[in-house]
Phi, psi and omega in degrees: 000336211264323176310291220270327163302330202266309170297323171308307176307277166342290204321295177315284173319327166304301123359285178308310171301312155017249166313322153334275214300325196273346166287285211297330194300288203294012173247002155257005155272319187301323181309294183320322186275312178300277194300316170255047194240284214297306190294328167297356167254010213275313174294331183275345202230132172015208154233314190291344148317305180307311201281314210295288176321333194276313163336309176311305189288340178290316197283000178254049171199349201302308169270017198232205190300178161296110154237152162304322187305292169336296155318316153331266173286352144308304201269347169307279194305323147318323168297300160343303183257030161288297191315285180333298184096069200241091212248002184260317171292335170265356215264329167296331182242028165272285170288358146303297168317338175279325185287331179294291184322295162332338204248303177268016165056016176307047194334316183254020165246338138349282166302336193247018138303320180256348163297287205291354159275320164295344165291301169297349159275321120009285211249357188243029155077019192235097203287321184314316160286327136356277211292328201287330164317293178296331185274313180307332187255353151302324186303328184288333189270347174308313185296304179288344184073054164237121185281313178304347184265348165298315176301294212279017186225350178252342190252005142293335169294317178309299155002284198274011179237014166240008178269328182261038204004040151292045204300331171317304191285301180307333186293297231270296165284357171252352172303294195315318210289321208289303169312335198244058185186133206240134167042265177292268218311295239251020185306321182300304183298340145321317212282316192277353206249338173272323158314309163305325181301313174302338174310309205297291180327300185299307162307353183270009221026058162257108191278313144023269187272045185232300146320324147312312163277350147334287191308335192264331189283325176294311160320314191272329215262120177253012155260151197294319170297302179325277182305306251272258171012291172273354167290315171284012171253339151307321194271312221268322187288305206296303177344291155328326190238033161084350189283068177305299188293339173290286199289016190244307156322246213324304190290340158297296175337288188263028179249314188265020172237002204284125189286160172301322175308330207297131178308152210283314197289351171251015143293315202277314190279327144339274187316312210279340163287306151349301162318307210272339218251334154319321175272350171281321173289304164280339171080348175293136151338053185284349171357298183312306171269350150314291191309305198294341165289324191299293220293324157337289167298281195312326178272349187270349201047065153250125188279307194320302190290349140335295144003265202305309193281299156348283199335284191302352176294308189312322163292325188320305214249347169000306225228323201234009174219058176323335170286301154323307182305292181306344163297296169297322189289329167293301166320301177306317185302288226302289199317319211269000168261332174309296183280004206031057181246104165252038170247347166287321183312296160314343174283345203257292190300325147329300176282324133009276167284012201257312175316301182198083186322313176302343182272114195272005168247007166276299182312248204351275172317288142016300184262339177293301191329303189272343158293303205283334164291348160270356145264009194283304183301332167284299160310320190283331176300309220291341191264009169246349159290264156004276179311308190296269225301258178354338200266312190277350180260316194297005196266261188004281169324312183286336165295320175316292163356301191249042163251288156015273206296303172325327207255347147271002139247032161265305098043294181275359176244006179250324163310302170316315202256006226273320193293325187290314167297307185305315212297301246270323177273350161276333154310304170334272182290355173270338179271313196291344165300318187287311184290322191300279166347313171271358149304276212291337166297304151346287192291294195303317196303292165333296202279351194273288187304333182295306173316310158305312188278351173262348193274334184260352157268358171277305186298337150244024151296292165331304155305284202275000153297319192243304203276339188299333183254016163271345185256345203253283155336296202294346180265348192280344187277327171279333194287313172312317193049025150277343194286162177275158152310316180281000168282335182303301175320287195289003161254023152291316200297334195267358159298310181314321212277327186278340128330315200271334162259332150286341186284332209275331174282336180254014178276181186272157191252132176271158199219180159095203184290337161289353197277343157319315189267000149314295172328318168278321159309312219270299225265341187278310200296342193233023165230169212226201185295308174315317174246145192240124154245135182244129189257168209193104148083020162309316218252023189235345187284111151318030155031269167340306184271348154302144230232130210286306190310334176289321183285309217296287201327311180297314150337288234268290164318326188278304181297347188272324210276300166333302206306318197314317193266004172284315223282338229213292247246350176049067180256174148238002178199131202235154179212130175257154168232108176256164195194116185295134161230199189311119168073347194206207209202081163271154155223132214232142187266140172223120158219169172251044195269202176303312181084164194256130188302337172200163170295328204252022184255091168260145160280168175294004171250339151333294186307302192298336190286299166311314153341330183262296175347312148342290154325308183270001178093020185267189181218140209240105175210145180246146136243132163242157188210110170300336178259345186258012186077188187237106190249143202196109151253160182228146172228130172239107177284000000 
């Protein structure tokens, strides 16, 4: 009674926490719901509206369970102050959205948390961190099994690491990326992943393969701006390798093709290679398209392309304006410290010193420039080596981890449950031990009366088939009075032989040290004037250690392949070969009868014989040759 007072009790508290617990759920899906009805409306209404509202749902949300609506509206309110350019307010809630999503173990709002810190770090000129960002969120994606995002998170690493004249390494990260990317869906980014290689290529002076990736990139790309681009990044590769006239040819082609659309600084950029490469080649007045690419440059504000046009001005005027040269080539230090490029700076200080050989504060500066852009370049291979290596050892440490953590708590759910399992399969296996036993006693009972009711209908088949109608003959032949004594005779003898042979088929079969001469016996009964069988290493066989149920099979098996050949097989001369092998017993059937139309077109009592063979751990195999007969060996292990 006290029992049954204790369970009532239970039942009741369960049933209440229950009810709690199933009350807090619908009222934070209704919240969850309720709140993200409000970010979907989010686009209809202000931007300061927009924030204000988001602001509500983090701070209602700040402290309770993992919801997505929270996650939702971070990245809401971080895109907002993207729109804004507010880039220190999304750079804030970029990590915030890393730390939440971390926290709620959210994966793909994880990845696309650390994509988007590496982009703002990215545009804030802090490649180090960039890449290390972008290598954290392959990793997230490596996880979700999203490939195109792999790709594109390895060829932006690639990006910052030829932007740091890491060219090996970026070579390394747009191959592996080119892998991750798939045919169809991800063509553009084959298409850019190629563009970069050639760049790669290019600084390495592999002109070759560097053109080879151009060229394909040129091939696959089918808007039209796009290829424009990569032919000038074509033209600009033959130029590098002194092939003036290809790239001078290409950039006439796609200058008188350029759409109304087309960017004004990669216009600018057109005119001003064509230039340069005419004046390198020819030595011509090219002036008139320098200024006009400069006058370009300066109103679209591309400082980069700047760059350039200083140089090449600064070259221009070298050998015939030492002044104008020394003009530009100063313009060029200020921008290029101004932008922080000091490699542009060194190009500038190099015409310079060309300039005015004697000045020792061009060298000096010069030679500081080129050590620290060669320890620049070296910290930066060694510190994007380093981020790869650390990235490989914590994925390592975290499999090692969650192979641990897996394999203790498989460990502890294999304890827990151990009794219960032993319990649950020793029942088991005592009913199934029990049914299985009372099958197979069923099935042996059957086959045992089947085997009997086939065994008594072949002998009276067998009777009234062979012998009733041989004793039946023999009276009609008497009956006649025509027959000779000596026909009588021979159809007594062929009663006798046909007696002799039902008797010889349903008697039992002996084993042990007699089963050679069954065999012999057995093998005697078929054969006749028509047919000749030859035995071949019977008298070398240990007998004895065959196992009786293996002599009956084998027996069994030698009468079906005889009958087969009375029945069939029209031979006249069969050779059996026994031979001891590894473990076992062969015996290989040779006859020059019709042969069987294919091996696996067996009949049933072939098919039942390999089968019990089978059974037993044997081995069964037929060649047939419709003009050679039939070979069939058994191995009784």
């Amino acid at each position: 009674m006290r029992l049954r007072q204790l369970l009532i009790i239970a039942t009741i508290l369960f049933l209440i926490c229950a009810c709690v617990h199933n009350s807090d759920r619908v009222e934070n899906k209704n919240s969850s719901r309720k709140h993200a009805e409000k970010i979907a409306l989010l686009h209809k209404i202000d931007t300061t509206s927009n924030i204000k509202l988001l602001n509500e749902i983090i701070k209602s949300y700040q402290d309770k369970i993992s919801d997505t609506v929270l996650l939702q509206a971070i990245w809401k309110k971080s895109s907002l102050f993207n729109e804004m350019n507010k880039q220190d307010s999304v750079l804030k809630y970029d990590r915030l959205l890393l730390q939440v999503a971390n926290n709620f173990k959210n994966l793909n709002y994880k990845a696309k948390a650390e994509s988007y810190l590496a982009y703002d770090y990215r545009e804030k000129q802090l490649f180090d961190s960039s890449f290390y960002y972008y290598q954290k969120a392959k990793n997230s994606y490596s996880l979700i099994k999203d490939s195109t995002q792999i790709g594109r998170k390895l060829l932006e690493m690639g990006k910052i690491q030829y932007r740091k004249n890491d060219f090996y390494g970026s070579k390394e990260s747009i191959t592996e990326a080119l892998s991750f990317f798939d045919k169809i869906q991800d063509k553009k980014y084959i298409i850019w992943s190629l563009n970069e290689l050639g760049n790669n290529y290019a600084a390495l002076k592999d002109y070759e393969n560097a053109a080879s990736s151009y060229k394909r990139a040129i091939k696959m790309e089918k808007d039209f701006t796009n290829r424009i681009l990569y032919q000038n990044n074509l033209a600009v590769l033959y130029a590098e390798s002194n092939n003036y006239d290809n790239a001078i040819e290409i950039l006439k082609k796609i200058i008188v093709l350029i759409p109304p659309n087309f960017k004004e600084e990669e216009y600018a950029r057109l005119i001003h290679n064509l230039a340069e490469y005419k004046w390198k080649l020819e030595k011509t007045d090219i002036i008139k398209e320098y200024l006009r690419a400069l006058s370009i440059r300066k109103k679209s504000g591309d400082k980069r392309g700047l760059l350039s046009s200083y140089n090449s001005l600064a070259e221009y005027f070298m050998n015939s304006n030492k002044k104008k040269s020394s003009k530009y080539a100063d313009t060029l230090i200020r921008l290029s410290k101004k932008l922080g490029i000091p490699k542009a700076e060194t190009d500038a200080l190099q015409i310079l010193m060309q300039i005015d050989p004697n000045n020792i504060r061009h060298k000096n500066r010069y030679i500081f420039l080129k050590d620290s852009l060669y320890q620049q370049e070296l910290k930066v291979k060694t510190q994007f080596a380093k981020l790869r290596y650390d990235d490989q050892q914590e994925k390592q440490q975290l499999l090692a981890l969650e192979a641990e953590t897996a394999k203790q708590e498989t460990q502890l759910a294999q304890q827990k449950t151990q009794k219960v399992i032993f319990l649950s399969l020793s029942t088991l296996l005592f009913m199934g031990g029990s049914f299985l036993y009372f099958v197979l006693r069923q099935r042996h009972k059957k086959e045992k009366l089947k085997e009997v009711y086939n065994t008594e209908k072949r002998i009276s088949q067998e009777l009234h088939d062979g012998l009733a109608n041989n004793i039946f003959g023999l009276i009609t032949k008497i009956q006649s009075k025509k027959n000779t004594p000596q026909e009588v005779l021979d159809s007594l003898d062929t009663i006798y032989t046909t007696t002799r042979e039902i008797s010889h088929k349903n008697s039992a079969i002996k084993t042990g040290h007699l089963f050679k001469e069954e065999l012999l016996d057995l093998i005697e009964t078929y054969q006749d004037q028509k047919t000749s069988i030859l035995t071949k290493g019977i008298h070398t066989i240990n007998w004895q250690h065959l196992k009786e149920q293996k002599c009956i099979v084998l027996h069994r098996s030698l009468k079906e392949l005889l009958v087969n050949l009375k029945k069939h097989a029209k031979a006249t001369l069969v050779s059996i070969q026994f031979q001891e092998v590894r473990n076992g017993i062969k015996v290989t059937y040779n006859d020059n009868g019709i042969g069987l139309k294919s091996a696996t077109n067996k009949g049933i009592g072939l098919t039942h014989m390999q089968s019990r063979i089978q059974n037993l751990d044997g081995e069964f195999k037929i060649y047939t040759n419709k003009t050679r007969g039939t070979k069939i060996e058994i191995i009784l292990p």
